[in-house]
C-alpha positions as CSV (number, residue, x, y, z in Angstrom):
1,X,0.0,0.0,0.0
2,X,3.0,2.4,0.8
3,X,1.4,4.2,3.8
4,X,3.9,4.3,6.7
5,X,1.0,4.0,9.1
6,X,-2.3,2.5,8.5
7,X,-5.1,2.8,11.2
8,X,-7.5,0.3,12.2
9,X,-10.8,0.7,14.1
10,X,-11.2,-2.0,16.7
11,X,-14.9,-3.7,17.2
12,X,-16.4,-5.3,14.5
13,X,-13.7,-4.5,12.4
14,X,-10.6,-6.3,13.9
15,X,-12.5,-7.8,16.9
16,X,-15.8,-9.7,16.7
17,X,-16.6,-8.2,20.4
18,X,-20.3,-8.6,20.1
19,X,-21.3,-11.3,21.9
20,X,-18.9,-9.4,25.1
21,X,-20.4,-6.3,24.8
22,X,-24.1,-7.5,24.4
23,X,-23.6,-9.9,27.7
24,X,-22.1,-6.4,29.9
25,X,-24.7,-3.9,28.5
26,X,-27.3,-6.6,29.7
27,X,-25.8,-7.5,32.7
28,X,-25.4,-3.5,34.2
29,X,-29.2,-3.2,32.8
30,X,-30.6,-6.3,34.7
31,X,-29.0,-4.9,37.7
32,X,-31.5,-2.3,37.2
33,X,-34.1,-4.3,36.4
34,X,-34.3,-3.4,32.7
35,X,-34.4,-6.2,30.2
36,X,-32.0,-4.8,27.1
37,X,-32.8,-6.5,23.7
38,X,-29.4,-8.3,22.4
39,X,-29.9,-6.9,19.1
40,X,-31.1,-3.1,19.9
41,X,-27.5,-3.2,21.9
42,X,-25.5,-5.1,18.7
43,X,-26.8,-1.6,16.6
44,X,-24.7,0.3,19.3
45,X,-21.5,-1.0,19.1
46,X,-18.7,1.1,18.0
47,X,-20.6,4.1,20.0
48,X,-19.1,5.2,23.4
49,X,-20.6,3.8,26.6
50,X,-22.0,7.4,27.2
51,X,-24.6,7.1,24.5
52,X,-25.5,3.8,24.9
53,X,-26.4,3.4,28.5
54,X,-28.9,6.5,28.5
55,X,-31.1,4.7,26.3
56,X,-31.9,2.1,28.9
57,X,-31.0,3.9,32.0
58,X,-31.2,7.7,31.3
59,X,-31.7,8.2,34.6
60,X,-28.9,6.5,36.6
61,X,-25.5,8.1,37.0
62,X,-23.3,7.2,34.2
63,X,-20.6,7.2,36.2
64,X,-21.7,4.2,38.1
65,X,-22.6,2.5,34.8
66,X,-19.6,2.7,33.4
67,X,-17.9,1.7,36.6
68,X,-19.9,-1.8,36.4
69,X,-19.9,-2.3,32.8
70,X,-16.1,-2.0,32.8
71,X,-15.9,-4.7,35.9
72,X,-18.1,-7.3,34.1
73,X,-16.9,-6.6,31.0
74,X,-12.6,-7.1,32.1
75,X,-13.8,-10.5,33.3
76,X,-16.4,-11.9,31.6
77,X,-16.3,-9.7,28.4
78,X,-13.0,-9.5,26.9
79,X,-12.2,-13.9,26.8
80,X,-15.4,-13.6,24.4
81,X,-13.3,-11.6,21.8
82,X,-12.7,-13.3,18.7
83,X,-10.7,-12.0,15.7
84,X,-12.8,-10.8,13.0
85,X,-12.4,-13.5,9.7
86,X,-8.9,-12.2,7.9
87,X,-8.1,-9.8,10.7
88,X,-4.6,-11.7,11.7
89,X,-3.7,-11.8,7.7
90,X,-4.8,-8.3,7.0
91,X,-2.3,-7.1,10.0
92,X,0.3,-9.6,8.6
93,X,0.3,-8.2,5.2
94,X,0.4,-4.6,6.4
95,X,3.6,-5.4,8.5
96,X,4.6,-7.2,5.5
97,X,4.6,-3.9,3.4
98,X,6.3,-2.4,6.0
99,X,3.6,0.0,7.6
100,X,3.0,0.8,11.2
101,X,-0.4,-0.7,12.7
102,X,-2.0,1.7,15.4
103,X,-5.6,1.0,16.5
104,X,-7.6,3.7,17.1
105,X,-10.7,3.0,19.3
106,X,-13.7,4.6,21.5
107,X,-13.1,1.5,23.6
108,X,-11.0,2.1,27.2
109,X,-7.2,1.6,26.2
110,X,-5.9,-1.1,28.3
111,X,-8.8,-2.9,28.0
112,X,-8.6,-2.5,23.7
113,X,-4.8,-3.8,24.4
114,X,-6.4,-6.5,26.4
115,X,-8.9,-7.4,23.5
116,X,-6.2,-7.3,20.4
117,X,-4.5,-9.8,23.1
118,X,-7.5,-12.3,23.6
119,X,-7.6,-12.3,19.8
120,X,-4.3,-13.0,18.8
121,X,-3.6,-9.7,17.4
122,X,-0.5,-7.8,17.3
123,X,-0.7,-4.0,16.5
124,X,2.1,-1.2,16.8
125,X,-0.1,1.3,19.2
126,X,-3.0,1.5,20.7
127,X,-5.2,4.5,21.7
128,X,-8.6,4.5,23.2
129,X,-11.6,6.7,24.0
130,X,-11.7,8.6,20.7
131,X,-14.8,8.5,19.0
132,X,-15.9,9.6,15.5
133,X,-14.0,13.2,14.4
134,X,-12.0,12.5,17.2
135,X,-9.6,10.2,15.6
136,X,-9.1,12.3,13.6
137,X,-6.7,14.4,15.6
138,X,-5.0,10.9,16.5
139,X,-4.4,9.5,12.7
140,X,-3.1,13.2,12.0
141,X,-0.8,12.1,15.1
142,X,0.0,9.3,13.4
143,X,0.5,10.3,10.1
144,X,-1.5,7.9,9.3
145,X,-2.7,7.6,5.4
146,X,-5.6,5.0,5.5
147,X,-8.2,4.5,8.3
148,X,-10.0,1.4,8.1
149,X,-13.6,0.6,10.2
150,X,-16.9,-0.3,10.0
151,X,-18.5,2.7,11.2
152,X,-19.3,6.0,9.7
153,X,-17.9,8.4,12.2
154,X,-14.8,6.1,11.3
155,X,-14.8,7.1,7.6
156,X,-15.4,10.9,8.4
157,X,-12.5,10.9,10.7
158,X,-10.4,9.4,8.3
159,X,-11.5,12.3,5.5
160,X,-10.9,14.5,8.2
161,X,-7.4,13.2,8.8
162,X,-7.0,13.5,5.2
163,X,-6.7,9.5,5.0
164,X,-8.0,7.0,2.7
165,X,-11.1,5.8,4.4
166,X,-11.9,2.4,4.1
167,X,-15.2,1.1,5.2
168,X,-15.7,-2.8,6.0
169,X,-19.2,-3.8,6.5
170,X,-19.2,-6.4,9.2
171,X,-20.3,-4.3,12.1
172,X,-24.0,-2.2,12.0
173,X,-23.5,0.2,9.4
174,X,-24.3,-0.6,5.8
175,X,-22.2,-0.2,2.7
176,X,-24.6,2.4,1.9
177,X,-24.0,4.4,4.8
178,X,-20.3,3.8,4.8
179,X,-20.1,5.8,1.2
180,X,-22.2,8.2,2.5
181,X,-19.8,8.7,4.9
182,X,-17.2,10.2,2.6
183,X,-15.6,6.1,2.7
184,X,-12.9,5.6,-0.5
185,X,-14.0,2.3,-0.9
186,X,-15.7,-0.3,1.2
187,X,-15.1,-3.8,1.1
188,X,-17.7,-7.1,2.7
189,X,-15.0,-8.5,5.2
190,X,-11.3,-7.9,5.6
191,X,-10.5,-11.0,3.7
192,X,-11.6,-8.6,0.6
193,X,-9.9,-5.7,1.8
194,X,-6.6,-7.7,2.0
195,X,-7.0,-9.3,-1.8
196,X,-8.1,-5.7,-3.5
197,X,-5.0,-4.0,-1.6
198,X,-2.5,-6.5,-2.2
199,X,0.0,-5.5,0.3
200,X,3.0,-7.7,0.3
């Protein structure tokens, strides 16, 4: 590809995290007594904790959410992650081509490092709790010349990094909304992404 530093979003586009995420959301919920649908919280993820919870539990301290989503999710979450299909190859053929690999996430940073660890993923850097536009100030950081992720604040941050924005549509967002997005290109799965790119 040539980039010296290619960007990567984290949920659903390196990690499969679904299935933790879904079982933490539901878990600080119940604790509430509010049943949360598995689905209605799988449309959420990629989007910070802060505007997910209030649509369950817009009245409790989100603070204290966060607090307990982060305690069930370290031990009962993150051994659920799973590397997305073509996620360890993608990675490998980027290193191959000799870029830099630096995830960019909304997710909390150790835990992220924890995730990528769980999954078998190796990355150059890691930095959490930047959503949408905001990773945008953290490619520029980087240098970074192509963003790739499933979500659309992912592909705007990337055009406004002045990157290549690549969408992959494995996580909520459609392909349709991923172009609307401003994304270059946007591929089914990573296994795609790594065939039409080639690197190595």
């Amino acid at each position: 590809m040539g980039d010296s530093v290619i960007g990567f979003d984290l949920d659903m586009t390196l990690v499969d995290s679904a299935a933790g995420i879904i079982a933490s959301v539901q878990h600080v919920c119940a604790q509430f007594g509010v049943e949360a649908d598995a689905d209605e919280i799988g449309a959420t993820i990629g989007l910070p904790l802060d505007r997910v919870f209030p649509r369950w539990l817009p009245d409790q301290p989100y603070d204290v959410l966060l607090a307990a989503y982060r305690e069930h999710y370290a031990e009962n979450g993150v051994p659920l992650s799973r590397a997305m299909p073509g996620a360890a190859d993608v990675l490998a053929a980027a290193r191959e081509s000799g870029s830099r690999i630096v995830v960019v996430t909304a997710k909390h940073g150790p835990i992220a490092e924890r995730v990528l660890e769980v999954a078998g993923l190796s990355v150059d850097a890691v930095v959490g709790e930047a959503f949408a536009e905001q990773k945008a100030t953290v490619l520029q950081q980087f240098a970074a010349g192509v963003y790739v992720g499933d979500h659309p604040g992912d592909m705007r941050a990337a055009r406004l990094a002045q990157a290549r924005a690549i969408g992959i549509a494995t996580g909520p967002s459609t392909r349709e909304q991923l172009f609307e997005a401003g994304a270059h290109e946007v591929h089914p799965d990573l296994s795609a992404l790594t065939s039409h790119i080639g690197f190595g």
